[in-house]
C-alpha positions, -999 to +999 in steps of 0.1 A: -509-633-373-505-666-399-482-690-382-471-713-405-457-746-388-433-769-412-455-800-414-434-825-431-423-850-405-424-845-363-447-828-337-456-804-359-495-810-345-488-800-310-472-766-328-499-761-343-521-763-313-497-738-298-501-714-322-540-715-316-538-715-277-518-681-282-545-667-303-528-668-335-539-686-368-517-718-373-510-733-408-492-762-419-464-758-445-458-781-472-455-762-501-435-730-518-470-713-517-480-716-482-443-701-472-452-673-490-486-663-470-473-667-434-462-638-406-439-665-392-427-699-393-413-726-371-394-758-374-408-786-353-389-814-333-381-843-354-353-856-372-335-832-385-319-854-419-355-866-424-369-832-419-341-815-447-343-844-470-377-840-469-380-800-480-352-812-504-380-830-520-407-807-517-387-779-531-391-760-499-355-761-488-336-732-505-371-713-504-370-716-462-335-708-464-341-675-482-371-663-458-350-667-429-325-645-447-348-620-457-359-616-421-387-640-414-392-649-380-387-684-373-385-705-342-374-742-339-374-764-311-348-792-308-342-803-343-353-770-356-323-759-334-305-780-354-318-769-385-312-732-378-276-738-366-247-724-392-227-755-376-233-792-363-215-809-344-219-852-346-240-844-373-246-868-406-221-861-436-226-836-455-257-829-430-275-793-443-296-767-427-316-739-434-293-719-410-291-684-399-284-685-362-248-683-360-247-712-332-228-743-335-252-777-317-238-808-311-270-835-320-282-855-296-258-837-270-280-846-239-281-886-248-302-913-269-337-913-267-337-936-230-318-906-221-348-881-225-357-864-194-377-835-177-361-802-158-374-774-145-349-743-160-350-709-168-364-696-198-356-655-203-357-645-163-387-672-159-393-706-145-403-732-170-408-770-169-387-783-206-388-818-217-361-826-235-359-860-260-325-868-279-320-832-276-288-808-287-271-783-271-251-751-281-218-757-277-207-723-298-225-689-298-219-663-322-213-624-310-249-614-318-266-642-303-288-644-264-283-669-247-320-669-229-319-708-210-290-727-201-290-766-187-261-791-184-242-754-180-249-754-223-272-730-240-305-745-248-324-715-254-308-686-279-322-656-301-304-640-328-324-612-345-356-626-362-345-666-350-350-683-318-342-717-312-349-741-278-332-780-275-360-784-253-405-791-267-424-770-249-451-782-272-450-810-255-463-791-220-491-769-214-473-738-208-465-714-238-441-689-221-418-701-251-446-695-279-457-664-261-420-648-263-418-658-302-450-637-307-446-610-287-409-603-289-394-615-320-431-609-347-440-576-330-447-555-354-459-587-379 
């Protein structure tokens, strides 16, 4: 399967590398063209303004938001949360996102970046170790969305359909039960 991994501004490298380790072909997105010849996509941590103003500029923003309503499967972690929330909470004016998961995320619910810790949680039945930097938290789920980790008793893991979304990077560790359930659960058949 083509991951494609939106490469304009955060950890979109260590994505990338994730998408490799789990046997996958990983491709950085930049441009209208490359959306078009990926399986997949996913929205890295970041800043979430700087990562929308960015796709803004690189036409890419309306095109993402169109694949995700057409049924592309896309996962984002922490401000890709954010950026596939329908509703932000402490969020810029005016902020955008590509939306589709029907989640309302408060940014930076967890603390500032000298709040950013690590926890061991669960992550759909499993233990996982999640590091977690500036990171939000669902405060609002819709009726068609899973709540698959909680921390801080808020949802920080959730699927909806095609979308899964973490507040936590576990790019940023060396276990891919997170990548691993993307593939396998929400691209089968990709």
């Amino acid at each position: 399967m083509k991951v494609g991994v939106l490469a304009l501004q955060g950890d979109f490298r260590e994505h990338l590398k994730a998408v490799a380790d789990c046997g996958h072909t990983p491709f950085d997105v930049r441009r209208v063209s490359e959306l078009h010849e990926i399986d997949a996509l996913i929205l890295p941590g970041g800043e979430s303004t700087t990562i929308i103003h960015l796709a803004q500029n690189f036409g890419l923003f309306q095109p993402i938001r169109d694949a995700i309503a057409q049924g592309l499967p896309v996962y984002g972690s922490c401000a890709g949360m954010i950026l596939l929330a329908d509703r932000i909470v402490d969020g810029v004016k005016d902020q955008k996102t590509f939306g589709g998961l029907d989640i309302t995320v408060r940014r930076n619910a967890f603390g500032r970046q000298v709040d950013s810790f690590e926890s061991d949680l669960t992550f759909n039945g499993a233990s996982l170790h999640a590091v977690f930097i500036r990171a939000p938290w669902v405060e609002q789920i819709g009726a068609g969305v899973e709540v698959l980790s909680t921390a801080a008793d808020h949802a920080v893991a959730v699927r909806q359909g095609n979308l899964l979304a973490t507040s936590f990077h576990p790019e940023l560790t060396e276990d891919l039960a997170v990548h691993r359930y993307f593939f396998e659960e929400i691209c089968k058949g990709r």
